[in-house]
C-alpha positions in Angstrom: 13.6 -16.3 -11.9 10.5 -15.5 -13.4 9.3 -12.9 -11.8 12.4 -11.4 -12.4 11.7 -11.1 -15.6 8.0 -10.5 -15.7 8.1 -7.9 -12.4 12.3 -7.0 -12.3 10.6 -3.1 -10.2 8.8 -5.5 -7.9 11.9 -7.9 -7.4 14.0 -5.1 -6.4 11.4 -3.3 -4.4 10.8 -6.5 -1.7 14.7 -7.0 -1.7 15.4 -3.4 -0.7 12.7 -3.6 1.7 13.8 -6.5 3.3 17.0 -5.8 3.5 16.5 -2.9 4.7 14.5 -3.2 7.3 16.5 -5.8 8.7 19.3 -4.1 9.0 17.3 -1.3 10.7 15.8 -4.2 13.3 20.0 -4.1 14.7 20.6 -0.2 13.6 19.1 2.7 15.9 21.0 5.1 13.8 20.1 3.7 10.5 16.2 3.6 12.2 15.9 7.2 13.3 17.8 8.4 9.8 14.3 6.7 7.5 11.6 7.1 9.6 9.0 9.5 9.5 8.9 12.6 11.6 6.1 14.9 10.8 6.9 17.6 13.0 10.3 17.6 10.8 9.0 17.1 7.9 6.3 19.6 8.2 9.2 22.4 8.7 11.0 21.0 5.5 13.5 19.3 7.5 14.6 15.2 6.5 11.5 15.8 3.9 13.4 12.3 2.3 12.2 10.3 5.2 8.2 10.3 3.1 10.3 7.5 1.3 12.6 6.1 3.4 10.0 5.7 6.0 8.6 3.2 3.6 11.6 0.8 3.4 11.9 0.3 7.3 8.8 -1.4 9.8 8.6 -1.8 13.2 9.1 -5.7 13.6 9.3 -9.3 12.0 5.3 -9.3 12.2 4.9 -5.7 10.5 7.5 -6.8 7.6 6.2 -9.8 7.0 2.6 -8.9 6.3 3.7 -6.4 4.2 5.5 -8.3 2.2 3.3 -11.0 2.6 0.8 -8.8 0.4 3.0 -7.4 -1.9 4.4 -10.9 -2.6 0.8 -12.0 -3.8 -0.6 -8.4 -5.6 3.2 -6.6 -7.0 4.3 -9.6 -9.4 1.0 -10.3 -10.6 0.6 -6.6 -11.3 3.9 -5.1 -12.9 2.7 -7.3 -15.9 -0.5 -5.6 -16.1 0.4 -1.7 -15.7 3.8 -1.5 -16.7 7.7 -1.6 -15.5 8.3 1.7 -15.0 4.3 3.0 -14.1 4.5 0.3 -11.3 7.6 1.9 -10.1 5.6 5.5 -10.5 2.6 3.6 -8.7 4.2 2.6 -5.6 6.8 6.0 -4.9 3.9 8.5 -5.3 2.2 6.4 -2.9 4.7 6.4 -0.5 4.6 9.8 -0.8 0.8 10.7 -1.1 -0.2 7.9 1.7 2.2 9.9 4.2 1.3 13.4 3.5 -2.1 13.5 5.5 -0.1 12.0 8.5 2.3 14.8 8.2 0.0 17.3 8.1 -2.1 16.0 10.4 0.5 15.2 13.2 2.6 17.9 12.4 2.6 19.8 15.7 2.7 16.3 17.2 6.7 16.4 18.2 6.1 12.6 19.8 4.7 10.6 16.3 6.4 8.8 14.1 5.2 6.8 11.1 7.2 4.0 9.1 5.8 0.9 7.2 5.3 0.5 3.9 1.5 -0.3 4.3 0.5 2.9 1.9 2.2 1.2 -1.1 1.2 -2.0 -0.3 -2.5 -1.0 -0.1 -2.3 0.9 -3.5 -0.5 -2.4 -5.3 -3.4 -4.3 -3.7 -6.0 -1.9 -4.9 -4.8 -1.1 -8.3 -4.8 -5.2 -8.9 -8.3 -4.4 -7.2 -9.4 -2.7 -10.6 -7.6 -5.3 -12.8 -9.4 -8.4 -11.6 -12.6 -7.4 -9.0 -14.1 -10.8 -8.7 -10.7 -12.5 -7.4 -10.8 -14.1 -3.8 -9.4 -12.6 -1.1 -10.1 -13.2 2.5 -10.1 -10.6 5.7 -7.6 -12.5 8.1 -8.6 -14.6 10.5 -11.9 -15.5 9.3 -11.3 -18.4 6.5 -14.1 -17.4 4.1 -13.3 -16.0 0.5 -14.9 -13.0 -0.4 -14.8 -10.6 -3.9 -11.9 -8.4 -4.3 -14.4 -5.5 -4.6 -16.2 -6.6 -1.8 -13.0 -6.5 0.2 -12.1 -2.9 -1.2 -15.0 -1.7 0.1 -14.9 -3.2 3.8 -11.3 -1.7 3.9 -11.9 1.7 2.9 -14.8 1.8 5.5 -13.0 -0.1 8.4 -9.5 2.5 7.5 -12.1 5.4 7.2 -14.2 4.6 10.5 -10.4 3.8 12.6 -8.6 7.2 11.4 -10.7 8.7 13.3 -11.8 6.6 16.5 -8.8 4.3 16.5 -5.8 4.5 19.4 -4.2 1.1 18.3 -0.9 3.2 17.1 -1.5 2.2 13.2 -1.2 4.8 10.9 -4.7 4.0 9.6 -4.1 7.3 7.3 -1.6 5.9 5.5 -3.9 2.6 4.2 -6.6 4.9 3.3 -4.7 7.0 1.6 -2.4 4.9 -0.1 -5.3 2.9 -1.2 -7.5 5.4 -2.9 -3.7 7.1 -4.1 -3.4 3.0 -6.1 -6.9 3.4 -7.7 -6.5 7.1 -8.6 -3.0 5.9 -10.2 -3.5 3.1 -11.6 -6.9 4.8 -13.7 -4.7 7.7 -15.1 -2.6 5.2 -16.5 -4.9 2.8 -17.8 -8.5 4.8 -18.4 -9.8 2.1 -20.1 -10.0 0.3 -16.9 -12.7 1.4 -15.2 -15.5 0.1 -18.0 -13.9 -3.7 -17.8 -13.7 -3.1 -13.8 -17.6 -2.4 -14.1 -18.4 -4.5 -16.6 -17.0 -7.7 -14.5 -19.2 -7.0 -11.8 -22.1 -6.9 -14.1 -21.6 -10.0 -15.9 -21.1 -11.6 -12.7 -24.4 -9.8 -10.7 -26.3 -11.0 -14.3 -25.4 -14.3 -14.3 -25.9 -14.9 -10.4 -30.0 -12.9 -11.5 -30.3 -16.1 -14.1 
């Protein structure tokens, strides 16, 4: 109840999502009407799908560690940046996260994307700038790391695997919708990059002492 009151765009976001996506689990026509189709949307055809692509996944594992994240990162962060910019936050980067894939693939009449990983990385990366030093850890290993140090090890690792990786996950769409969070998230709040750096330094100082 309290997040429904602190986050209400986050609360209805990871309803939708779930909902949806379980109904698209038993639904083929439901399924093939949201996801995305490059090679149709490239030729302005079920453009819609840049969003509804976002709302549907490709099993239980794939929804749930999407959610997963979003469940720790959205309600802690709609507080921070605002109702309706969180709202602006995670639709553009549905959007921006998809539109390298679609221009990318978009001769490719065989790929399709769907996931709402690109959101969910910008949520995580926009609370990123908000608190660096937090703890977050790089499944499986069980160690605790920075927030910032994290950031940095994803960017590389989604970088390095858009290119070289053939594991059939849209590693553009992470990238993307990461760096799309960060990007966001500073043109609403400006003032947050010299607290984001100024965290860091405190913390590098204090560990020098």
């Amino acid at each position: 109840m309290e997040n429904l009151l602190t986050a209400p765009v986050a609360c209805v976001i990871f309803v939708i999502t779930i909902i949806t996506s379980l109904m698209a689990f038993s639904n083929e026509n439901l399924y093939g009407k949201l996801i995305l189709h490059p090679y149709n949307v490239s030729r302005g055809r079920y453009v819609y799908t840049v969003i509804t692509s976002g709302l549907i996944h490709k099993d239980w594992m794939h929804l749930f560690f999407n959610m997963l994240s979003f469940y720790f990162f959205a309600f802690q962060l709609e507080p921070l940046l605002g109702h309706w910019q969180f709202a602006v936050l995670y639709i553009a980067s549905l959007i921006l996260s998809d539109m390298p894939s679609v221009m990318k693939h978009r001769e490719n009449y065989n790929y399709y994307s769907l996931g709402a990983s690109g959101a969910v990385s910008a949520v995580v990366f926009s609370a990123i700038l908000y608190n660096p030093l937090g703890q977050m850890m790089i499944l499986p290993l069980p160690i605790p790391i920075p927030a910032v140090i994290f950031g940095i090890l994803y960017l590389v690792y989604c970088s390095y695997a858009s290119k070289y990786s053939r594991d059939n996950i849209n590693h553009d769409a992470h990238l993307y919708g990461a760096l799309s969070g960060l990007m966001i998230t500073i043109i609403f709040h400006p003032g947050i990059l010299p607290g984001f750096f100024q965290q860091i330094t405190e913390r590098v100082q204090s560990m020098m002492h």
